[in-house]
VMD Tcl script that builds the backbone (N, CA, C; Angstrom):
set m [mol new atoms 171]
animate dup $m
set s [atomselect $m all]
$s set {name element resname resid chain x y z} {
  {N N UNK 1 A 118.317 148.667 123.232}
  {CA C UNK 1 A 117.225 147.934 123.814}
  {C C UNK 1 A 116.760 146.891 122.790}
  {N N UNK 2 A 116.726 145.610 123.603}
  {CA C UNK 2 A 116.343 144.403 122.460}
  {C C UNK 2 A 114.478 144.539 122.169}
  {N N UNK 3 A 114.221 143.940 121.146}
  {CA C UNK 3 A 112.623 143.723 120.725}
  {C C UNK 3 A 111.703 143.164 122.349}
  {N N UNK 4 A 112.651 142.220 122.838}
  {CA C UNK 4 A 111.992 141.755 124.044}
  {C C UNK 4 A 111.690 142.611 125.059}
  {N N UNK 5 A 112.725 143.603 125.363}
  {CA C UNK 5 A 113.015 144.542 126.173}
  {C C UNK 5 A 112.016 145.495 126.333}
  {N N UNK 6 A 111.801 145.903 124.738}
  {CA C UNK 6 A 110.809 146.758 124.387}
  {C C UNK 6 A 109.641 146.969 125.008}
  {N N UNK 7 A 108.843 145.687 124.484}
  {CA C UNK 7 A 107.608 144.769 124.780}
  {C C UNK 7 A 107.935 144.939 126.531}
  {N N UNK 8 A 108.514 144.491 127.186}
  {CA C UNK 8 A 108.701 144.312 128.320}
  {C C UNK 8 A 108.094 145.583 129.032}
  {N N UNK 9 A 108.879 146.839 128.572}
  {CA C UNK 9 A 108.870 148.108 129.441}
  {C C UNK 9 A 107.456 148.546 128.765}
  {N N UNK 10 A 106.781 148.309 127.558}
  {CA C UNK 10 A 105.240 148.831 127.278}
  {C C UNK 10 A 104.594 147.651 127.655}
  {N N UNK 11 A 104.687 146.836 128.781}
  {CA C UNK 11 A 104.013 145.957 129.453}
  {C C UNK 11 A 103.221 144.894 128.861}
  {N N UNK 12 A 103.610 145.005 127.717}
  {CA C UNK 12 A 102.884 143.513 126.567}
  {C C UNK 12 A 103.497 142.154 126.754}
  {N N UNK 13 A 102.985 141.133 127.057}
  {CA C UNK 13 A 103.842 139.736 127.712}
  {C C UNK 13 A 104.022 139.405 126.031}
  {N N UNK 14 A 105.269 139.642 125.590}
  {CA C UNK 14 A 105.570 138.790 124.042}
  {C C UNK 14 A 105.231 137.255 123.814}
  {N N UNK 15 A 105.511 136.794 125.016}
  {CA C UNK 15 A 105.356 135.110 124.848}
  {C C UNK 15 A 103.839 134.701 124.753}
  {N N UNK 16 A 102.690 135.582 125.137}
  {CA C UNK 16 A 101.335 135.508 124.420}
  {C C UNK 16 A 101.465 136.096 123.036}
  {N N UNK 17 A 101.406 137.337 123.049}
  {CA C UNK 17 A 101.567 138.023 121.788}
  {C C UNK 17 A 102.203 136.944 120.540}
  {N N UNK 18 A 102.654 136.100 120.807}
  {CA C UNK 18 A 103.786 135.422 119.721}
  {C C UNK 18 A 102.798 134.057 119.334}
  {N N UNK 19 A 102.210 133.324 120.725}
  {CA C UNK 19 A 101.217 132.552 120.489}
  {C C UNK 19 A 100.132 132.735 119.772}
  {N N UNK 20 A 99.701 133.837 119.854}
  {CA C UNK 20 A 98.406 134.766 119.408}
  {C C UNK 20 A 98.354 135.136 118.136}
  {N N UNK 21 A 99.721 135.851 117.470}
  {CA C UNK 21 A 99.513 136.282 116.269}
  {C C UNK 21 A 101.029 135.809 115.984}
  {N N UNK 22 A 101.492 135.064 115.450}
  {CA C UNK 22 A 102.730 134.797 115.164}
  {C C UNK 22 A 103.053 135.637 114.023}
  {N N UNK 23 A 102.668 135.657 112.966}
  {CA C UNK 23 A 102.846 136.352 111.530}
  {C C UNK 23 A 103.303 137.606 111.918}
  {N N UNK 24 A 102.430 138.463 112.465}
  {CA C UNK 24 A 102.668 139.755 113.270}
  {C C UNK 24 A 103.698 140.265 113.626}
  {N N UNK 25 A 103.683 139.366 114.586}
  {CA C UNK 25 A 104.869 139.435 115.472}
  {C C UNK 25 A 106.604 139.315 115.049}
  {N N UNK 26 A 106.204 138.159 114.082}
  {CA C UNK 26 A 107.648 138.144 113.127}
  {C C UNK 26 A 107.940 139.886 112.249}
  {N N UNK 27 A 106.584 140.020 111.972}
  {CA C UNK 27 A 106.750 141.394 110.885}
  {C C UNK 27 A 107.056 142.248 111.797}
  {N N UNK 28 A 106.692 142.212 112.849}
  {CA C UNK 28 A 106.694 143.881 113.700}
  {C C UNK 28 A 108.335 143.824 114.259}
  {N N UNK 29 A 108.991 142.224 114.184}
  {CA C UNK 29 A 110.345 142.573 115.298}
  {C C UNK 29 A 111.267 142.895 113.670}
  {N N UNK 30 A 111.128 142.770 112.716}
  {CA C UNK 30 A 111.587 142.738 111.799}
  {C C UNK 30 A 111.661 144.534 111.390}
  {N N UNK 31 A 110.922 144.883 111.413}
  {CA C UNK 31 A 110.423 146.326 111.258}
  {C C UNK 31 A 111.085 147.131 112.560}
  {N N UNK 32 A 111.303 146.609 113.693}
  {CA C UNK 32 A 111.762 147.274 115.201}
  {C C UNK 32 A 112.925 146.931 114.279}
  {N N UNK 33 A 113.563 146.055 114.159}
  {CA C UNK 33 A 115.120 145.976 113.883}
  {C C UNK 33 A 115.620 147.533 112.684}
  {N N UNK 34 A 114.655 147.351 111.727}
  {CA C UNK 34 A 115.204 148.036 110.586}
  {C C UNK 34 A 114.682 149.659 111.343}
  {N N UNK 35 A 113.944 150.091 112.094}
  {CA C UNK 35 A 113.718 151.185 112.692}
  {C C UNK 35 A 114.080 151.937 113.897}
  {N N UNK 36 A 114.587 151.034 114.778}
  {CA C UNK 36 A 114.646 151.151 116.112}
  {C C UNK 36 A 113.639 151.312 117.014}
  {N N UNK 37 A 113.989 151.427 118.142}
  {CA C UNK 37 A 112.952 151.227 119.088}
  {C C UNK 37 A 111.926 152.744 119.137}
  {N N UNK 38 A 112.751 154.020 118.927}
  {CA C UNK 38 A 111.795 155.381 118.788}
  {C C UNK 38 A 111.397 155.720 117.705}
  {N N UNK 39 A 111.422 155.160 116.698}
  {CA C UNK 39 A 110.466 154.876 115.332}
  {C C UNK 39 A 109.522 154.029 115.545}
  {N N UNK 40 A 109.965 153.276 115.955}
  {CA C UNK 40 A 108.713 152.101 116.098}
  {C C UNK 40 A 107.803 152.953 116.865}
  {N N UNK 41 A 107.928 153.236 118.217}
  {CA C UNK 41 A 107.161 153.126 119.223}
  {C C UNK 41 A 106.370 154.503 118.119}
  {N N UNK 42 A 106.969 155.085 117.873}
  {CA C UNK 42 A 105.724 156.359 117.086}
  {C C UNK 42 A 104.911 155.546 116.050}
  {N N UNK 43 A 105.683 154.953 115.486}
  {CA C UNK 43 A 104.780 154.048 114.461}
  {C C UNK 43 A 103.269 153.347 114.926}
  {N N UNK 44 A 103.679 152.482 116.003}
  {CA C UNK 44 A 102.517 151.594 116.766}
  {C C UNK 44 A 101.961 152.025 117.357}
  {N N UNK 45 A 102.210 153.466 117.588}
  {CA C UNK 45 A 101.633 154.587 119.170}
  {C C UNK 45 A 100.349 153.850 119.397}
  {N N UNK 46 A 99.247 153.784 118.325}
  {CA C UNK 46 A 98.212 153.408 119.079}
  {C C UNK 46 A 97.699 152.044 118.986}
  {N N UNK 47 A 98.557 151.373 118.569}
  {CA C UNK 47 A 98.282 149.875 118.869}
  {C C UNK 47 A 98.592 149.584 119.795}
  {N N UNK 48 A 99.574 149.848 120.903}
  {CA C UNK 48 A 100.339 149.388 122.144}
  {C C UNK 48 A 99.192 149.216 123.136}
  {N N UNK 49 A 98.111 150.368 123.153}
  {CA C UNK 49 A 96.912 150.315 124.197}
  {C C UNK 49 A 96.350 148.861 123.832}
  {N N UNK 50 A 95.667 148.945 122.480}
  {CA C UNK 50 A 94.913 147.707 122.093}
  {C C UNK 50 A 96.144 146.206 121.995}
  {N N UNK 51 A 96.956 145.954 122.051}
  {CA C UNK 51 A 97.864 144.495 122.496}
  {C C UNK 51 A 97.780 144.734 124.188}
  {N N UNK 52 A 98.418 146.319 124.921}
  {CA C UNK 52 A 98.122 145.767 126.267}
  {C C UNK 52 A 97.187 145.248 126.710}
  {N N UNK 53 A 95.800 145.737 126.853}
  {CA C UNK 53 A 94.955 144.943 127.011}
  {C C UNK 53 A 94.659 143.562 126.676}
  {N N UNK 54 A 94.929 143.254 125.491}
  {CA C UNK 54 A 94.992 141.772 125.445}
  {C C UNK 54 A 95.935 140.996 125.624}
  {N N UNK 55 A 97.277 141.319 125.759}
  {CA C UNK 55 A 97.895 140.069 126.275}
  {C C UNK 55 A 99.210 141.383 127.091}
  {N N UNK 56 A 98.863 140.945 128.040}
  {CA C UNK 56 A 99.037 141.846 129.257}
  {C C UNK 56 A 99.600 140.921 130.342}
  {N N UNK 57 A 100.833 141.484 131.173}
  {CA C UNK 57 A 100.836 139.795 132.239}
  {C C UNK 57 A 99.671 139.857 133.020}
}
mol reanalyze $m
mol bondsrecalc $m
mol representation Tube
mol addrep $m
């Protein structure tokens, strides 16, 4: 599953997210790469609530 993919299925629109916090966003796909997608997602567990809400389609 790609970084986009990811984002996709935990319902976060990346193409805000990327506008919004670019820096971030570079660090976090960088970090998905070197972890995979079920590291990550434990990693961010509770950030995913706080980005859906804000940039959400």
């Amino acid at each position: 599953m790609s970084f986009e993919e990811f984002f996709v299925k935990k319902k976060i629109n990346l193409q805000k997210f990327m506008e919004q916090e670019a820096a971030l966003c570079k660090k976090l796909e960088i970090e998905y790469a070197e972890m995979g997608p079920k590291s990550f997602d434990h990693s961010y567990k509770f950030l995913f609530n706080k980005w859906r809400r804000k940039y959400s389609y």
